[in-house]
C-alpha positions as CSV (number, residue, x, y, z in Angstrom):
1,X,125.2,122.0,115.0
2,X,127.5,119.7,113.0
3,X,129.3,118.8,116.0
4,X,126.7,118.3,118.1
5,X,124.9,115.6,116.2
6,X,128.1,113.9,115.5
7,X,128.6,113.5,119.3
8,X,125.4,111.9,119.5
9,X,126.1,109.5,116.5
10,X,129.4,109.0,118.3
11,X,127.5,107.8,121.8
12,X,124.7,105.9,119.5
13,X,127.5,104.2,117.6
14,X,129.4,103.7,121.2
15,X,126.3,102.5,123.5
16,X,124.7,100.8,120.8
17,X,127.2,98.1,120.1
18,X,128.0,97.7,123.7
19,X,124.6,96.9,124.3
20,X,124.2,95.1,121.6
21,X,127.5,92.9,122.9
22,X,125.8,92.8,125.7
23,X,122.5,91.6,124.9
24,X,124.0,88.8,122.4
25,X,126.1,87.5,125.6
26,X,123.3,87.5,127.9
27,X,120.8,86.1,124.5
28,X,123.6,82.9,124.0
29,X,123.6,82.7,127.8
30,X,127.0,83.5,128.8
31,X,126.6,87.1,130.0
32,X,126.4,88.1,133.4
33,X,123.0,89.0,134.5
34,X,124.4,91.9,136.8
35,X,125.3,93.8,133.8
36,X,122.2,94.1,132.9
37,X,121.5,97.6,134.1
38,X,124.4,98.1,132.1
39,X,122.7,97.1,128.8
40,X,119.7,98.7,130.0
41,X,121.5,102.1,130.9
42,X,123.7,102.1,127.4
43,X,120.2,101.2,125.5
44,X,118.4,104.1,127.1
45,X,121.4,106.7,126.3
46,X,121.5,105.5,122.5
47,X,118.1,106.2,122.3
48,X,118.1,109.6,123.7
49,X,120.7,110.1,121.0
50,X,118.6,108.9,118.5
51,X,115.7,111.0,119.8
52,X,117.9,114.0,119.7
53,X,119.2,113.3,116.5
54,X,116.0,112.9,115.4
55,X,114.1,116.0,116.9
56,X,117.3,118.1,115.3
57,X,117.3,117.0,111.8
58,X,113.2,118.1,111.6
59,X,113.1,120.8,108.9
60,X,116.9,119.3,107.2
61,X,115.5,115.8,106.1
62,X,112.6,114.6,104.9
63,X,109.5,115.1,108.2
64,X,108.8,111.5,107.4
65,X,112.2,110.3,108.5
66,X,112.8,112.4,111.1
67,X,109.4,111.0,112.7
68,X,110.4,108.0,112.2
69,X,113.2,108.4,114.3
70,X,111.2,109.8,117.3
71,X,108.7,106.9,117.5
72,X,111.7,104.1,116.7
73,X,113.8,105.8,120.2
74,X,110.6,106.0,122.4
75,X,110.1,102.2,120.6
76,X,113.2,100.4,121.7
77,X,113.6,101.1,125.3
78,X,109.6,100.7,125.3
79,X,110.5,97.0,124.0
80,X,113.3,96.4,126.0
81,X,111.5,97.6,128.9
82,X,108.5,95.2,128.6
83,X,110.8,92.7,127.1
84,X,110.5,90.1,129.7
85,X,106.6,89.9,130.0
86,X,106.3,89.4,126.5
87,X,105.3,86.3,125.0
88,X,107.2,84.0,128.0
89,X,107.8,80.5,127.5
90,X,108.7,78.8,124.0
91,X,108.0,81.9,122.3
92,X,110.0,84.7,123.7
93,X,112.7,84.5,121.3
94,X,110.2,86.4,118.5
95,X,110.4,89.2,121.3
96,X,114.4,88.9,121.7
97,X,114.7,88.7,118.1
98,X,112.6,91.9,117.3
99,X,114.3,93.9,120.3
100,X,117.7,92.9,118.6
101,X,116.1,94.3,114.8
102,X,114.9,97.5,117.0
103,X,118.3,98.3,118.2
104,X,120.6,97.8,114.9
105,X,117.5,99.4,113.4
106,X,118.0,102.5,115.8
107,X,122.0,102.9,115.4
108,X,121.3,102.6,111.1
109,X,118.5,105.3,111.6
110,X,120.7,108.2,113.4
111,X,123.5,107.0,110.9
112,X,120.9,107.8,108.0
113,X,119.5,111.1,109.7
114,X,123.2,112.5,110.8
115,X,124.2,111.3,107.0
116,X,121.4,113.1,105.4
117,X,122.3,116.6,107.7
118,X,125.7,116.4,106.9
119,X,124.9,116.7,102.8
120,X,122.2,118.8,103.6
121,X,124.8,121.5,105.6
122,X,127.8,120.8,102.7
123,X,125.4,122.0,100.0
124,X,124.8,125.0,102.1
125,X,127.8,125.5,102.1
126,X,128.8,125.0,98.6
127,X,125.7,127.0,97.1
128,X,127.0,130.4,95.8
129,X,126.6,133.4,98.6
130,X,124.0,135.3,95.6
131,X,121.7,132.0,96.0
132,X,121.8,132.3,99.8
């Protein structure tokens, strides 16, 4: 299982900060606006790695945190989704600005989840075979 989550902190890490290159280009007004499916499409694939991440580490890190990293991937693309309709006008930068917190927010939490499995499986492996 090792493997596995590290390919989905590999594709959060990947799609994450694409997206996020994205977003800051299209934010400062010098991205193209037909890559935004782009965005949109790397955005929803980090946050079905967060979600699987997240539904994997249940019962190897605390509940709490692992919950946390169920609602925060069905939050982001939620956000991003509903993005434009939010507060328009003079406003809608609050919206942009929390969407932005959302997404590093998202690639941090699968770093903390996959970090936290990968000492959780090392002192597995390192407690004596009598203990297991």
């Amino acid at each position: 299982m090792n493997s596995t989550v590290t390919i989905f902190r590999w594709v959060v890490r990947l799609c994450g900060v694409l997206a996020l290159l994205l977003g800051l280009g299209f934010w400062a007004g010098h991205g193209n606006m037909q890559l935004l499916q782009l965005h949109q499409g790397l955005g929803y694939l980090a946050a079905l790695s967060l979600l699987a991440v997240s539904v994997l580490s249940f019962g190897k890190v605390p509940v709490g945190l692992s919950a946390a990293g169920v609602l925060w991937a069905l939050l982001v693309p939620a956000l991003g989704h509903m993005q434009t309709t939010l507060l328009p006008g003079n406003n809608h930068w609050i919206v942009e600005v929390l969407h932005l917190i959302l997404g590093v927010g998202a690639i941090g939490l699968t770093e903390a989840l996959g970090g936290r499995m990968n000492k959780a499986a090392a002192r597995v492996e390192a407690a004596p075979r009598a203990e297991r």
